[in-house]
C-alpha positions in Angstrom: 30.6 6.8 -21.8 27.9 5.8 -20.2 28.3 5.6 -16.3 27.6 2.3 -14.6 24.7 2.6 -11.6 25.5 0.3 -8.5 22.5 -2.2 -8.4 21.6 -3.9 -5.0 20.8 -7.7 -5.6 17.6 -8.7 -3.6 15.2 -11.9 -3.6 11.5 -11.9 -3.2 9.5 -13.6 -0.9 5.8 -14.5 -1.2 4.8 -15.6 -4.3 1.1 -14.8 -4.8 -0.1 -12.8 -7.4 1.2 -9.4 -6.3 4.3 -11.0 -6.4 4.0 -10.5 -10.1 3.7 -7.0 -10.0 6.5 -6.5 -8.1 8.7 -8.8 -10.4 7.9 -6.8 -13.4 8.9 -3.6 -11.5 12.3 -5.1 -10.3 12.7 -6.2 -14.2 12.2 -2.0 -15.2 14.6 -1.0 -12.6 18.2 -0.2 -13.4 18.8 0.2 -9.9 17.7 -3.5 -8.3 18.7 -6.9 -9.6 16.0 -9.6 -8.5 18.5 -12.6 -8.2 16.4 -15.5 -6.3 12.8 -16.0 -4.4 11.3 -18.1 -1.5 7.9 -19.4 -1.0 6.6 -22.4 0.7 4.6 -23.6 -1.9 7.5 -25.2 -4.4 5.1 -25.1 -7.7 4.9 -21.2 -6.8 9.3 -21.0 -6.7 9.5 -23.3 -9.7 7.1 -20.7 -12.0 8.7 -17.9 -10.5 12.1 -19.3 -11.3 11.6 -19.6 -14.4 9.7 -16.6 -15.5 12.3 -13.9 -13.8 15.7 -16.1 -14.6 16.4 -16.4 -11.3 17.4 -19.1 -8.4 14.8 -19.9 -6.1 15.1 -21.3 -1.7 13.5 -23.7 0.2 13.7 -21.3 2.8 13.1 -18.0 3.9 16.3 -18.7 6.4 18.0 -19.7 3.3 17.8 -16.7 1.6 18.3 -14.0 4.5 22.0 -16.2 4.9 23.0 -15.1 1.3 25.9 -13.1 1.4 25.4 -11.9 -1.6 22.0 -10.4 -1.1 21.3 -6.7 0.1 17.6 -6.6 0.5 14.3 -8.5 1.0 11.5 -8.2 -1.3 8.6 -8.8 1.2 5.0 -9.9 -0.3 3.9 -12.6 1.9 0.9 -12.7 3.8 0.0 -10.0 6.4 0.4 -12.5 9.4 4.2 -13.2 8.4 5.6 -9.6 7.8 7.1 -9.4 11.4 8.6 -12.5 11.2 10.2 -12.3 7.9 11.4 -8.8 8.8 12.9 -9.6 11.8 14.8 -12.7 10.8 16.0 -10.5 7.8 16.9 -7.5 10.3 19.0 -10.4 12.2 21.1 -11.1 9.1 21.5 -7.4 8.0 19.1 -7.3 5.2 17.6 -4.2 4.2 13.7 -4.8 4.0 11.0 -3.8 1.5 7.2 -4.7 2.8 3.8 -4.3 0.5 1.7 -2.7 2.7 -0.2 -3.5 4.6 3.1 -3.4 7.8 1.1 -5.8 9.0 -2.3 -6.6 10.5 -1.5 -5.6 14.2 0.2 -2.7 15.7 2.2 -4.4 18.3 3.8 -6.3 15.0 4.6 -3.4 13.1 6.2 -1.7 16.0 8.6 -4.4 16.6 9.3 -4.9 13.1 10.6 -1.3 13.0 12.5 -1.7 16.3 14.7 -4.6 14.8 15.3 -2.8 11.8 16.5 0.8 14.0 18.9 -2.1 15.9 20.1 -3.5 13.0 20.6 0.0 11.0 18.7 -1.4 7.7 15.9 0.2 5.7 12.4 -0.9 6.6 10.5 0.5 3.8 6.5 -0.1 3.5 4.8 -0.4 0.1 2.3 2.3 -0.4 2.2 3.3 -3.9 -0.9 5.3 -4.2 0.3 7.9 -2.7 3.3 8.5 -5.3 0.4 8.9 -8.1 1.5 11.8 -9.8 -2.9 12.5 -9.7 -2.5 12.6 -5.6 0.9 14.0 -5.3 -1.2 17.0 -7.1 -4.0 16.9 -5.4 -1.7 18.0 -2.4 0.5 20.7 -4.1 -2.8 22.3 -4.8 -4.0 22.5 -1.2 -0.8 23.0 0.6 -0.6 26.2 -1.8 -3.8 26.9 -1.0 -5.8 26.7 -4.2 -9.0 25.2 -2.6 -8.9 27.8 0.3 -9.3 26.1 4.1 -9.9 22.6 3.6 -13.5 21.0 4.6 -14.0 17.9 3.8 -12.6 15.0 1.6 -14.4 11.6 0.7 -12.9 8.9 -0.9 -13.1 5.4 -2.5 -11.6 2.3 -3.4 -13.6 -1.0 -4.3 -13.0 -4.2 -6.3 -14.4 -7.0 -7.5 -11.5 -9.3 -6.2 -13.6 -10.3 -3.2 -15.7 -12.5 -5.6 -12.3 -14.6 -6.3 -11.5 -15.4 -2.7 -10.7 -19.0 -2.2 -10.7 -21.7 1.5 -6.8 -21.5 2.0 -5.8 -18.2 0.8 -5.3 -16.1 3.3 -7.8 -13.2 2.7 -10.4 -16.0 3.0 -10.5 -15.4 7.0 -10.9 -11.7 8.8 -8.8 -12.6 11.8 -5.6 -11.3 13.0 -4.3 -14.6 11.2 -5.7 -13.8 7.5 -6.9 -10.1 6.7 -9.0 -8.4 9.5 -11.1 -5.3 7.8 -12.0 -7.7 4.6 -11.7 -4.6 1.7 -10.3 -1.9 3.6 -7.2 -3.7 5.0 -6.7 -5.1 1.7 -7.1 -2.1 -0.6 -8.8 0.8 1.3 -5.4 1.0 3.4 -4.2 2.5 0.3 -6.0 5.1 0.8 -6.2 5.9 4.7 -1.9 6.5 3.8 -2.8 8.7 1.1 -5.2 10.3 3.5 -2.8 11.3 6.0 -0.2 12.2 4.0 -2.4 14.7 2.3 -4.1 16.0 5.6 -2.1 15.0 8.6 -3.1 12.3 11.0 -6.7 11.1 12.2 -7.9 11.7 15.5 -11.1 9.0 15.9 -13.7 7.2 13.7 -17.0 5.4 13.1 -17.4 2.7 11.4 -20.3 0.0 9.7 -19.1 -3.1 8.1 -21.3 -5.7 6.8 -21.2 -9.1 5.3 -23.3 -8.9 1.9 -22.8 -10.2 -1.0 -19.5 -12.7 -1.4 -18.5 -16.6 -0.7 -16.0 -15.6 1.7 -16.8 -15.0 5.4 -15.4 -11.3 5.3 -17.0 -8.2 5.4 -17.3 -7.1 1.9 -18.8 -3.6 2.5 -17.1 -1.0 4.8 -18.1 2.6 5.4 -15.9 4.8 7.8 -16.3 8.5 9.1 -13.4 9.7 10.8 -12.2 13.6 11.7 -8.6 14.3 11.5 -6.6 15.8 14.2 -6.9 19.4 12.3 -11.0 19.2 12.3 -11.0 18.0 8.9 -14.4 15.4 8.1 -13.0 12.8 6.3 -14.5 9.2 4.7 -13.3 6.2 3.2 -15.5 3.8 1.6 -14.6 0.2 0.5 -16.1 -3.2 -0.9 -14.7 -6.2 -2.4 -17.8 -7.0 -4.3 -18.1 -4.1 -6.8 -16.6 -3.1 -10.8 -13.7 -1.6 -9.1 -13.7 2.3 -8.6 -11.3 4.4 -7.2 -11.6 8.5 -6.7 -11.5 11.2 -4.3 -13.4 14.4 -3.3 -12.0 17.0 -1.7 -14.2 20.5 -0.7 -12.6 23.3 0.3 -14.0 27.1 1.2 -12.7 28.1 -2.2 -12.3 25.0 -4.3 -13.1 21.4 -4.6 -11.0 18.7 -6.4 -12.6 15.9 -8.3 -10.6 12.8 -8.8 -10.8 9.9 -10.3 -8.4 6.8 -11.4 -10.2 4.8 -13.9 -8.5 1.1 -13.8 -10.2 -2.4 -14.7 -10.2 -5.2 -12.2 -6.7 -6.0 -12.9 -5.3 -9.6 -13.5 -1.7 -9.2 -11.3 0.3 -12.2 -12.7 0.0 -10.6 -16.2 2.1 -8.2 -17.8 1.5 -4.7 -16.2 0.6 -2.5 -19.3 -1.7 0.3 -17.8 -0.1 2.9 -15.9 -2.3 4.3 -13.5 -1.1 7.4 -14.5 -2.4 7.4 -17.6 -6.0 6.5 -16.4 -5.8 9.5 -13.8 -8.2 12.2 -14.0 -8.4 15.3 -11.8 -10.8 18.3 -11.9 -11.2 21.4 -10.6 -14.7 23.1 -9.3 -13.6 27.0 -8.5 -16.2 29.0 -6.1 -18.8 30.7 -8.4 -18.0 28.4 -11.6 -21.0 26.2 -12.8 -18.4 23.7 -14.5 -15.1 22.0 -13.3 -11.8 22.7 -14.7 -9.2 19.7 -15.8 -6.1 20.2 -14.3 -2.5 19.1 -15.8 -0.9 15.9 -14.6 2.3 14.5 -15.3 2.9 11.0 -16.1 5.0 9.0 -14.3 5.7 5.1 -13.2 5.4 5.0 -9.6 5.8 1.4 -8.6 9.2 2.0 -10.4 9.5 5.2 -8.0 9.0 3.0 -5.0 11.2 0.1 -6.0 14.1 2.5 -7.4 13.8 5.0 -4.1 14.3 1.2 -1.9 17.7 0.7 -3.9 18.6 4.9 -2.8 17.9 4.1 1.0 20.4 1.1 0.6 23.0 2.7 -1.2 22.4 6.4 0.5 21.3 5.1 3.8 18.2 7.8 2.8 15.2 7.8 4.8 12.4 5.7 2.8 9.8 8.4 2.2 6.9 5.6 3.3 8.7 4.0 6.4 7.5 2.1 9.0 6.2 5.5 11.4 3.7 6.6 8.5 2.8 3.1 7.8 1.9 2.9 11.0 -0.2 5.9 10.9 -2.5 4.0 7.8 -2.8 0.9 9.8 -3.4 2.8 13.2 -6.6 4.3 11.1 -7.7 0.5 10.0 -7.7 -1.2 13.8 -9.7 1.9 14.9 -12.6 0.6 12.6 -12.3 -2.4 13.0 -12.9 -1.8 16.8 -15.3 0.9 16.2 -17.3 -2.0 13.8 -17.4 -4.9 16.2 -18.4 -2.5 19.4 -20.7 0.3 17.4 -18.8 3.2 19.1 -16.6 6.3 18.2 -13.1 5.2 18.6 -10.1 7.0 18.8 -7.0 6.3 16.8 -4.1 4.8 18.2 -0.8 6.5 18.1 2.4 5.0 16.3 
């Protein structure tokens, strides 16, 4: 006989296109039961309503009273993530965020505190980091493969820039729609996967520059930083570019060579490619002329995140990405946005 797994019943707020991502995941789960959804825009609930089976609330308010929900399914715009937290926090509701925690420190601080008085989960989207291609990448150094570690460089672009509209809320680079253009939107992903790997970043330099896109955001980004361990690190990131994402790490011994090779993806479509499957890693040994492939498992790590929300829930476990090392990612983004507008080395905020 088959044993019965407890599932924790949650609605979703935010109904963009992400939204559909996070759907679909929710659908995979045996662990989390999506049961109703909330956005302002009614078209938005009534598509979502019907596509997922589920009830839908003409509030956010609305749905945080539910008795009968355990969790919040957070993937609104950056400017309303403390907000929704908070009221959810109020009404004991366990809280899931897609990253970014917000677009300010000061918010994401507070939207931990009301979740450490209330005794819920706060639990931050970043899902690059549970790629089974990265969570390699850092087995292999912390065992010491690549020898003392040097240097790492790494990229993530798009093409979604091009597809910015007036209204949506990427469309402006203010503390109200998406300071940082590209690398709040999708290079965040990999300043978390950054620090997890090498610890936290001390300061950093960086150029952003308004070239090629409609919207009036900074579509190219470039960002030098050194971490607190004397590691040279760099992130680069554009939102007008055939998407690209991979990393190079150099060590005295070693280098690693990855890369994730995804299209521009269309979110409210069925997800079908696991990003996974497109990962590549390779590596260079000291005195070798070629590089080496190196084993990776595959695995479905949206699924990973959604399913580990549900264990904090039930468990009361610590979320592996919680608000603190959310905070550290975001901490990393404001420093170049400051260093950007003012042309001068700054140094990166503590949580």
């Amino acid at each position: 006989m088959t044993r019965q797994i407890k599932k924790i019943r949650v609605g979703i707020s935010g109904l963009g296109s992400f939204s559909f991502v996070v759907a679909n995941t929710v659908k995979r789960s045996q662990k989390v039961e999506l049961v109703t959804c909330f956005d302002p825009v009614e078209q938005k609930r009534d598509i979502s309503s019907a596509r997922y089976g589920i009830e839908q609330e003409k509030s956010f308010l609305e749905m945080v009273k539910r008795p009968d929900l355990e969790g919040i399914l957070i993937v609104s715009p950056n400017k309303y993530h403390r907000e929704q937290t908070e009221l959810a926090a109020q009404y004991g509701k366990h809280v899931y965020v897609e990253k970014p925690i917000a677009n300010t420190m000061d918010d994401g601080r507070k939207m931990m505190a009301a979740c450490d008085r209330a005794k819920v989960t706060l639990m931050i989207g970043h899902v690059h980091r549970r790629h089974s291609v990265n969570r390699k990448i850092k087995t292999l150094i912390d065992s010491g493969v690549i020898g003392q570690a040097l240097m790492v460089e790494a990229n993530l672009s798009s093409q979604q820039g091009w597809e910015l509209q007036p209204g949506e809320f990427r469309y402006t680079a203010d503390d109200e729609g998406c300071p940082g253009g590209s690398l709040m939107t999708i290079g965040v992903h990999q300043a978390d996967t950054l620090n997890h790997i090498f610890g936290p970043v001390k300061s950093v330099f960086s150029i952003f520059r308004h070239v090629a896109i409609p919207a009036p955001v900074d579509d190219v980004t470039a960002t030098i930083f050194t971490f607190e361990s004397g590691l040279v690190g760099y992130i680069g990131s554009n939102f007008a570019s055939p998407r690209t994402n991979w990393m190079r790490v150099y060590g005295t011994q070693a280098n690693l060579i990855r890369n994730i090779q995804r299209l521009d993806r269309q979110f409210d479509q069925e997800r079908t490619q696991n990003p996974d499957v497109s990962s590549r890693l390779e590596i260079l040994h000291k005195g070798k002329s070629e590089p080496e492939p190196v084993a990776l498992t595959i695995g479905d790590p949206m699924l990973e995140q959604i399913d580990e929300f549900a264990d904090c829930v039930i468990n009361g476990k610590k979320p592996e990405t919680d608000a603190l090392s959310s905070l550290k990612a975001l901490s990393l983004i404001r420093a170049a946005i400051e260093s950007a507008k003012t042309g001068q080395v700054v140094t990166v905020e503590k949580p």
